[in-house]
N, C-alpha and C positions, 0 to 999 in steps of 0.2 A: 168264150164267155164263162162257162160253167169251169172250165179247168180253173179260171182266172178266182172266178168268185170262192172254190173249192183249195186253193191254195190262201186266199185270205181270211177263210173260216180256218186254213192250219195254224195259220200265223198267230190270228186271236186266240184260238183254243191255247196254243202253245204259250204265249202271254200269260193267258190267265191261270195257264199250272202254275208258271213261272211266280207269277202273284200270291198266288194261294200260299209259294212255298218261303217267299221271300216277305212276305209279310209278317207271321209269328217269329220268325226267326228277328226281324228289326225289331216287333214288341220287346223279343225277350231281352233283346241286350238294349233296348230304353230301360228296361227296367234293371236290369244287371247295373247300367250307367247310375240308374235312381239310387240303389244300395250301396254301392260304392263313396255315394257323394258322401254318405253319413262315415268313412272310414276316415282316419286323420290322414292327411296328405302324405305324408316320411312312411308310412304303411301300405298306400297302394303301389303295385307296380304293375309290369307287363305280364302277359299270358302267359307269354315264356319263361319267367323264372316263378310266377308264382300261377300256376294256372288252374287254383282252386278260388281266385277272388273271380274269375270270368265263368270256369266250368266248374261246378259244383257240384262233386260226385257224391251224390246221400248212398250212404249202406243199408239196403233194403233187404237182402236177403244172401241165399249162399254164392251167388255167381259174381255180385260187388262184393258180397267179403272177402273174395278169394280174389281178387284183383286188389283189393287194401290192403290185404296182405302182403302181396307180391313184391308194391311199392313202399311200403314199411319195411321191409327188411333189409335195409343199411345199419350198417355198423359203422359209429362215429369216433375219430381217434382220441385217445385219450392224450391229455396236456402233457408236453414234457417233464420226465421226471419223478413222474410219481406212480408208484409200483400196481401193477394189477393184479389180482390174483383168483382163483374162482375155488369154492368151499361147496361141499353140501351142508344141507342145512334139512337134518335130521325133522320128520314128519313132515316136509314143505319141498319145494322144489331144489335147485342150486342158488347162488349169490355169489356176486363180485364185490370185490373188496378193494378201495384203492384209498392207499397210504402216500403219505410223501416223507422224503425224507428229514429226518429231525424231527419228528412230531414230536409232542409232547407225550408223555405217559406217565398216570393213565390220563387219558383228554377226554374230550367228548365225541359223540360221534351220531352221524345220521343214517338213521334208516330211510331210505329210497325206494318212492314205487312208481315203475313206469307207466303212462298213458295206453290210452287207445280205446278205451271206450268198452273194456275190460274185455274186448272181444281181437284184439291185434295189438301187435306190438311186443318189443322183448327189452331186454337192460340193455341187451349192448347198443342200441340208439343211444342210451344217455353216457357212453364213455364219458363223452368231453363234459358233459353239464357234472357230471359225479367227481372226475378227476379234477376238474378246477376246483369246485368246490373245497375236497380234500387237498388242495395245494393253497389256495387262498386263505383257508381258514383254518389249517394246522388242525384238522380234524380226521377221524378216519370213517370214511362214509361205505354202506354196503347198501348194494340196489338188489332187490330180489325179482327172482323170475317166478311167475304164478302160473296157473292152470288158464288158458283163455276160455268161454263162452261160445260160442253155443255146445261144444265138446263136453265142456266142464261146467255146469252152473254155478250158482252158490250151494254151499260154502267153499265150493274147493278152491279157487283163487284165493279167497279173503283168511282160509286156512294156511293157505302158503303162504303168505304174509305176516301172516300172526305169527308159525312157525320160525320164519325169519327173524322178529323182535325176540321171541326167545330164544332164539339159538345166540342171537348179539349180547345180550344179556349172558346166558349160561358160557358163553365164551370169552368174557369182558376182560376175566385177569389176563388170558393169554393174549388177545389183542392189545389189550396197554389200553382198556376205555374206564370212565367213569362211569359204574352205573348209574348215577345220578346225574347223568350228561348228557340222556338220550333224547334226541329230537326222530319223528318220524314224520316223513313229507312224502309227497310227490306231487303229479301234475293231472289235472283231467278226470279219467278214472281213476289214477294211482293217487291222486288226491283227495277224491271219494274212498278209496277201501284205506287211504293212512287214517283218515277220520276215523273210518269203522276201527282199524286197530287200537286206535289210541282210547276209542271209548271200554273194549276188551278189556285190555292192559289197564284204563284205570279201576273197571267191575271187581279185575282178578288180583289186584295189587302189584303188578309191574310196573317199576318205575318207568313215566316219559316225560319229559321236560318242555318240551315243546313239541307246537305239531305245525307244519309249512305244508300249506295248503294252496297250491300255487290251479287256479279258476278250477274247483275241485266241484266232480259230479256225486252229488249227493244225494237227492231226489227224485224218484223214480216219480210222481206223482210230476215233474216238469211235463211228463209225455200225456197229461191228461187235458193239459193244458193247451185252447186252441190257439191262443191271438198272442204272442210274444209280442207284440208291437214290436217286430222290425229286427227283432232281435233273432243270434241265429241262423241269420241266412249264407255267411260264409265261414269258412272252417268246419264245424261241427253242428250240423244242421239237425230239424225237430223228428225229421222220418230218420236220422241217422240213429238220435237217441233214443225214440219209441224202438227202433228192431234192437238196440244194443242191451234197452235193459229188457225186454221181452226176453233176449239171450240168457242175462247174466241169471236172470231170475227163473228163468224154465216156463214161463208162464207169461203171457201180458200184464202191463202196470196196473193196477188197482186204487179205488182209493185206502181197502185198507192192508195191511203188508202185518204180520205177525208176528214175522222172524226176524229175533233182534241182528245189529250189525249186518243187516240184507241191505240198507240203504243208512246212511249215517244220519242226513237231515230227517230222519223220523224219530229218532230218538228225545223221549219224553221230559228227559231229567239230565241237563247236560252241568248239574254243578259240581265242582270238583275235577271237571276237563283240563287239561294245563293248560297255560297259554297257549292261542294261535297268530299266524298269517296268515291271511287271505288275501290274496291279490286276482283280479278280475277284470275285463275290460265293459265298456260299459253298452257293447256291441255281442259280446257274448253271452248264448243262450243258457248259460248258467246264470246270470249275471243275479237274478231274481231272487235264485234258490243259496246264494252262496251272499249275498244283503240279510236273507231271512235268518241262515244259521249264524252268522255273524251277529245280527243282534240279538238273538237266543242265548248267544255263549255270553253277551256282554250284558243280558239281562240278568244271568243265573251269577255275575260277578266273576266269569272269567275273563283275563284281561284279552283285548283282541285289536289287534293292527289289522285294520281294513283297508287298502289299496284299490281305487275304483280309476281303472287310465280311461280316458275319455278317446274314441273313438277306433278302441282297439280290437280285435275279433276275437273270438277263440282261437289258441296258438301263435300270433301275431309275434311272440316274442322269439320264438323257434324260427321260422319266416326272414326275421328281418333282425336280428340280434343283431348287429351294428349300427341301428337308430338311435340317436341318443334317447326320444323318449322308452325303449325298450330297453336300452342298458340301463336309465334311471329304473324301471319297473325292476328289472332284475337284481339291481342292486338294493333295494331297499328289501326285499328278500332276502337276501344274502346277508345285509346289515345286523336284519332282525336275527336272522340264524346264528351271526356268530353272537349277536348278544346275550342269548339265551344260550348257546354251549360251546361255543368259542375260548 
């Protein structure tokens, strides 16, 4: 009897781990299911090709970054045809250059800054986004590689950057560009520090013509921020951005920041900015900060195409670039760009 009774106290003990341990685990993905429901349908998929809509890795410190790392460094081919080439870029880091053939000269051309939350990532992820570009729009585009974060604070990325727009500039006759042609974009972070450049560039009197600002982090002041309502939670999440700009800045967010071009949405007097793009989804945890600079710019009388896709996340378009709603998003980017130096 006691063997008996002493093997169905194993039984239940053993249940109730089993409970303890299957039970948060069903909360979390009820609630993973809940977050999801708000995604557009053409955007969710399975774990296995996107397995940041189920597991959401936030970058909290040096042992995640260095696993973000690992899984960011793919290099994407570039489109047929059109020439690649890599440059130093005097006071900054290096830059690739991709041309297609027949271009026009002199044309226009885009300056390109890659993502990652200015803490991972390098240009040659954007082969193909750059090379198309430079083939569809008869332009010649250069993506520049920066210093990353926590390594490098500010200014030293946003240096490299800048350096970059001058070095496109001071090389403009031998590339065959217009300097009055230049657009400067990029994506995320690289759409945060293109903001910062272009505001430089207008301070210092460098021409820029446009600025594509494709769901661009701006505001370091997002991470003060508790309640995003719902926003945020896939892609590029709030503990991802509190550790990234804690990086990029050497110090945690604040409410007040004193160093101009450290965050672009702080900047006080944005008239005389050139045209922008902003595109954003209405799931992503920019979505907030990149609505506010967007009618800043369009209060101060600069002209601004705002792009809001409904139920799209941060990066969504990277993810799933063959949905027709994300080839729409991406093409009216593109549209706007070649309008302005096309």
């Amino acid at each position: 009897m006691s063997t008996s009774r002493g093997a169905a106290a194993g039984v239940l003990g053993a249940a109730a781990v089993a409970a303890s341990v299957v039970a948060p685990v069903m909360a979390l993905v009820a609630r993973r299911h809940h977050t999801l429901s708000a995604v557009a349908p053409e955007l969710r998929t399975s774990a296995l090709r996107t397995p940041a809509l189920w597991l959401p890795r936030p970058i909290i410190g040096k042992l995640s970054l260095a696993f973000a790392r690992r899984l960011s460094g793919g290099t994407t081919r570039p489109a047929e045809g059109v020439a690649v080439t890599r440059h130093a870029v005097p006071g900054g880091q290096d830059a690739f250059v991709y041309e297609s053939p027949g271009r026009p000269r002199p044309g226009g051309a885009l300056l390109w800054i890659h993502g990652g939350g200015t803490i991972l990532g390098h240009p040659e992820s954007d082969h193909e986004l750059c090379s198309r570009i430079a083939r569809d729009l008869g332009i010649l585009v250069v993506s520049a590689r920066y210093r990353l974060a926590p390594e490098h604070p500010f200014p030293a990325g946003f240096d490299d950057c800048f350096a970059a727009l001058r070095w496109l500039h001071d090389a403009a006759p031998a590339l065959g560009v217009d300097g009055a042609r230049v657009a400067v974009g990029g994506a995320s972070a690289g759409g945060g520090l293109a903001a910062s450049v272009v505001q430089k560039a207008h301070d210092q009197g460098l021409p820029v013509a446009f600025q594509l600002l494709l769901y661009p982090m701006l505001d370091d002041r997002t991470a003060l921020v508790r309640d995003h309502r719902g926003r945020g939670r896939i892609g590029w999440t709030a503990r991802s951005n509190t550790y990234a700009w804690s990086c990029y800045l050497g110090r945690g967010p604040r409410v007040a920041e004193p160093r101009p071009y450290a965050a672009a949405g702080r900047r006080e007097d944005p008239r005389g900015l050139p045209p922008a793009w902003i595109g954003v989804g209405d799931l992503d945890l920019f979505h907030s900060e990149n609505l506010r600079y967007a009618g800043r710019l369009g209060a101060a009388g600069v002209p601004v195409d705002l792009v809001v896709e409904p139920g799209m996340y941060h990066g969504a378009d990277f993810d799933h670039a063959a949905v027709p709603s994300m080839r729409a998003f991406r093409q009216s980017m593109i549209d706007a760009l070649a309008a302005a130096v096309g």
